[in-house]
C-alpha positions in Angstrom: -33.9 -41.6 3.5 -33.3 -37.6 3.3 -37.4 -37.2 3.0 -40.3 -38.9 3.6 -42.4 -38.3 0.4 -46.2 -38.6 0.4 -48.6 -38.6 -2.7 -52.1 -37.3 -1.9 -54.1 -39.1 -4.4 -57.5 -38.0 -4.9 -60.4 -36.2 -6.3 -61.5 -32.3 -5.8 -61.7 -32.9 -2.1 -58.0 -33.6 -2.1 -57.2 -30.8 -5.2 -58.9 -28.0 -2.2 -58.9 -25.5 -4.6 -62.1 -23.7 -2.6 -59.3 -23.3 0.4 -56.0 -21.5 0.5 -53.1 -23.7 -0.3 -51.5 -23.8 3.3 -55.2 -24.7 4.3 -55.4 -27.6 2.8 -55.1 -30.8 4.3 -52.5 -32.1 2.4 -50.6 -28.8 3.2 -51.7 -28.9 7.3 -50.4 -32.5 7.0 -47.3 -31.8 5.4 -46.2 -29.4 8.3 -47.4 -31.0 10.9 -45.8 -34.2 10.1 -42.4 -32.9 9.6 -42.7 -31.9 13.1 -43.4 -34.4 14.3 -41.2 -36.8 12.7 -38.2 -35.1 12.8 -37.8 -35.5 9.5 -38.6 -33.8 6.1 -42.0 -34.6 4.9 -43.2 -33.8 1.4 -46.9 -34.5 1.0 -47.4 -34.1 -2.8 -51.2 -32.8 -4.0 -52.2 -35.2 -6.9 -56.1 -34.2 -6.5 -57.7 -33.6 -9.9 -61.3 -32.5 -9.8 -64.7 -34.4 -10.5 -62.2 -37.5 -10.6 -63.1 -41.1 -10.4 -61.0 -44.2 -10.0 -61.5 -45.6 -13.6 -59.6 -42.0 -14.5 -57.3 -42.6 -11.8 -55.6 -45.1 -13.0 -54.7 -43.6 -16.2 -53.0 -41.3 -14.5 -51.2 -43.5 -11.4 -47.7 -43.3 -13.5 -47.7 -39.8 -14.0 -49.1 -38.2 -11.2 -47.9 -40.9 -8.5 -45.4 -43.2 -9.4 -43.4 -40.7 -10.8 -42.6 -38.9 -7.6 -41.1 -42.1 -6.1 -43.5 -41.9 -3.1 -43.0 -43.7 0.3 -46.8 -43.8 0.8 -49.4 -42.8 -1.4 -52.9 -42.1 0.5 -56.2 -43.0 -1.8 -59.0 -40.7 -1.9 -61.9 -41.4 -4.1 -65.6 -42.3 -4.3 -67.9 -39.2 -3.7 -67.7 -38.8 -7.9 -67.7 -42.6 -8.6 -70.9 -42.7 -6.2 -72.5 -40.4 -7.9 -75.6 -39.0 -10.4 -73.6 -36.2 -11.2 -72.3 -35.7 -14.7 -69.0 -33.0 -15.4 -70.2 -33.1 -19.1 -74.2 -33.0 -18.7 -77.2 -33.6 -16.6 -77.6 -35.8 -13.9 -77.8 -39.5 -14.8 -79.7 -42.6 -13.2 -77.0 -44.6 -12.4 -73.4 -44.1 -10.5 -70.6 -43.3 -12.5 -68.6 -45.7 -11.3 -70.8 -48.8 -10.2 -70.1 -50.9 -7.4 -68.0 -53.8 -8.9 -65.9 -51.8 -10.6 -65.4 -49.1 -7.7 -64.2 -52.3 -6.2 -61.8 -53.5 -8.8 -60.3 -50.6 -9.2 -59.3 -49.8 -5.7 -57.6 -53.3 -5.9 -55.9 -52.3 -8.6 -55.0 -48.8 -7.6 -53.6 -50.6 -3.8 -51.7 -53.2 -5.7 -50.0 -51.2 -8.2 -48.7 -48.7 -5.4 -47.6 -51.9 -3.8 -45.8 -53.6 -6.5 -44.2 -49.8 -6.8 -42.6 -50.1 -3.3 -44.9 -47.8 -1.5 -47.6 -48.2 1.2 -51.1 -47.2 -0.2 -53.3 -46.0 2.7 -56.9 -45.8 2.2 -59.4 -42.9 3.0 -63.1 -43.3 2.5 -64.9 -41.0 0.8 -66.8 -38.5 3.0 -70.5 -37.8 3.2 -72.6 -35.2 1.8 -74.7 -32.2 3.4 -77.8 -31.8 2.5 -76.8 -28.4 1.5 -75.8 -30.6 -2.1 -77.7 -28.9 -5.2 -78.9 -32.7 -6.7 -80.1 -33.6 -2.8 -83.9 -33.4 -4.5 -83.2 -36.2 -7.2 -85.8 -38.9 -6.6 -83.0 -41.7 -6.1 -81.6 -39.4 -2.9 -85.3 -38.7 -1.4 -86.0 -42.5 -1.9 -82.7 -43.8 -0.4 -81.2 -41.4 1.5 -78.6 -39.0 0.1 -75.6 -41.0 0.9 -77.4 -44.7 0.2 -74.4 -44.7 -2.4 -71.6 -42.9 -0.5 -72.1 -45.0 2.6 -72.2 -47.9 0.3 -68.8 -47.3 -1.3 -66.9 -46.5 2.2 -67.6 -49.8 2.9 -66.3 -51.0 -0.2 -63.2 -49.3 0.5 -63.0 -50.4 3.9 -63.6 -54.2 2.5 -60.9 -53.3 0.0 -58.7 -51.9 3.0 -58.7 -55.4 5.2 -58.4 -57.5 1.8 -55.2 -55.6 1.4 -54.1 -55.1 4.3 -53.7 -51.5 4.2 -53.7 -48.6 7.0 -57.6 -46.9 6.8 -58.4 -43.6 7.6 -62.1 -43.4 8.3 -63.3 -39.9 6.9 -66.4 -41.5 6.2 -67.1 -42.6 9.4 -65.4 -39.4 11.7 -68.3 -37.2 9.4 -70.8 -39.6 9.9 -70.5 -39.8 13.5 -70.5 -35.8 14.1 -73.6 -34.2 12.7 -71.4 -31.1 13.7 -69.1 -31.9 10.9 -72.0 -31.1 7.9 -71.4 -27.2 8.9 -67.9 -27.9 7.1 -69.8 -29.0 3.8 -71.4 -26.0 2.7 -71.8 -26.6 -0.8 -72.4 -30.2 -0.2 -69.1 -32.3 -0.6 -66.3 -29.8 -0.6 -64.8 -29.1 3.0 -64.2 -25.4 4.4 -60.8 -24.6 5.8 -62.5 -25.5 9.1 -63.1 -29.3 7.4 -59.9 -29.6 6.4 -58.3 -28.8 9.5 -60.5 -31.7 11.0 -59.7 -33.6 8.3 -55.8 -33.0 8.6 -56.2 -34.2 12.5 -56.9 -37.7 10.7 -54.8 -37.9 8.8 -51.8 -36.9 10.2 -52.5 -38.8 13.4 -53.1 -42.5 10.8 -49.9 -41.3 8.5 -47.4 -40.7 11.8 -48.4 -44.0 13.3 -47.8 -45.7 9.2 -44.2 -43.6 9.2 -43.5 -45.1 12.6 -44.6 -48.7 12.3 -44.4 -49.4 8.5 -41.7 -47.4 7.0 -38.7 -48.6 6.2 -36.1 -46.1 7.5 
């Protein structure tokens, strides 16, 4: 194997376009990981913004399979989980629902499976309450991340079904109250997040390389 190629496959969080390129996590991870390995490491940016997984897997050919990844890492649910509308206002119900949400990550993990690569899992993160639709009634009734705490356990569920690696965003966020400084507009990390972010995910993707690739 002359490299170890990785396909980032996500939504706007993964895309990073509100960072520098070499800020991103996916480029932090890149680098780091070919240090640490030894070895060539491509990790390959396949973040489209406001995506959701229904989307996704129109596009898993193109934008995935076609780079003949090793491991693929899957990074949606902030858009399916939410209110928010690319193409109008805010509506009442998830754009993505549950069920589906679920489905489709099965589908997503199986199809990078049957492909010959290792889909890893990372849940979606939470939002700040610095997010501009914070105030819709659904958020000050539930909670702003009812939803978003919702789906990470979807994807964790999904995760054990499959027995895939999991790297907990979700939770790491969750658990540091700290972290919400990284989320200034509400969802999309600061250089600052995806540094913290790229600590995860390079530490969950070296042990994969190590244990589950096939060399």
């Amino acid at each position: 194997m002359e490299e170890i190629r990785i396909v980032a496959f996500g939504d706007s969080i993964t895309k990073g376009d509100n960072v520098k390129p070499e800020e991103r996590f996916t480029s932090i991870a890149e680098r780091e990981l070919t240090k640490l390995t030894g070895r060539r490491v491509r990790v390959i940016n396949a973040g489209v913004n406001s995506d959701i997984t229904t989307l996704a897997l129109r596009r898993i050919d193109r934008d995935v399979l076609s780079h003949r990844p090793h491991i693929v890492t899957v990074m949606f649910g902030v858009n399916d989980a939410g209110f928010f509308r690319p193409d109008g206002p805010p509506a009442d119900t998830p754009r993505v629902l549950p069920e589906e949400y679920e489905e489709n990550l099965r589908r997503i993990g199986g199809i990078i499976s049957s492909s010959g690569a290792i889909p890893v899992f990372g849940t979606p993160l939470p939002m700040s309450p610095s997010y501009p639709l914070a105030d819709l009634p659904q958020y000050r009734e539930h909670g702003l991340n009812y939803l978003v705490d919702l789906y990470a356990d979807i994807m964790r569920r999904v995760a054990r079904e499959l027995d895939a690696p999991l790297i907990d965003f979700h939770r790491a966020f969750s658990d540091d109250p700290s972290t919400q400084s990284f989320l200034p507009d509400g969802i999309h990390p600061t250089a600052e997040g995806h540094a913290f972010m790229a600590k995860l995910y390079v530490e969950k993707l070296f042990e994969v390389i190590r244990t589950r690739l096939k060399a």
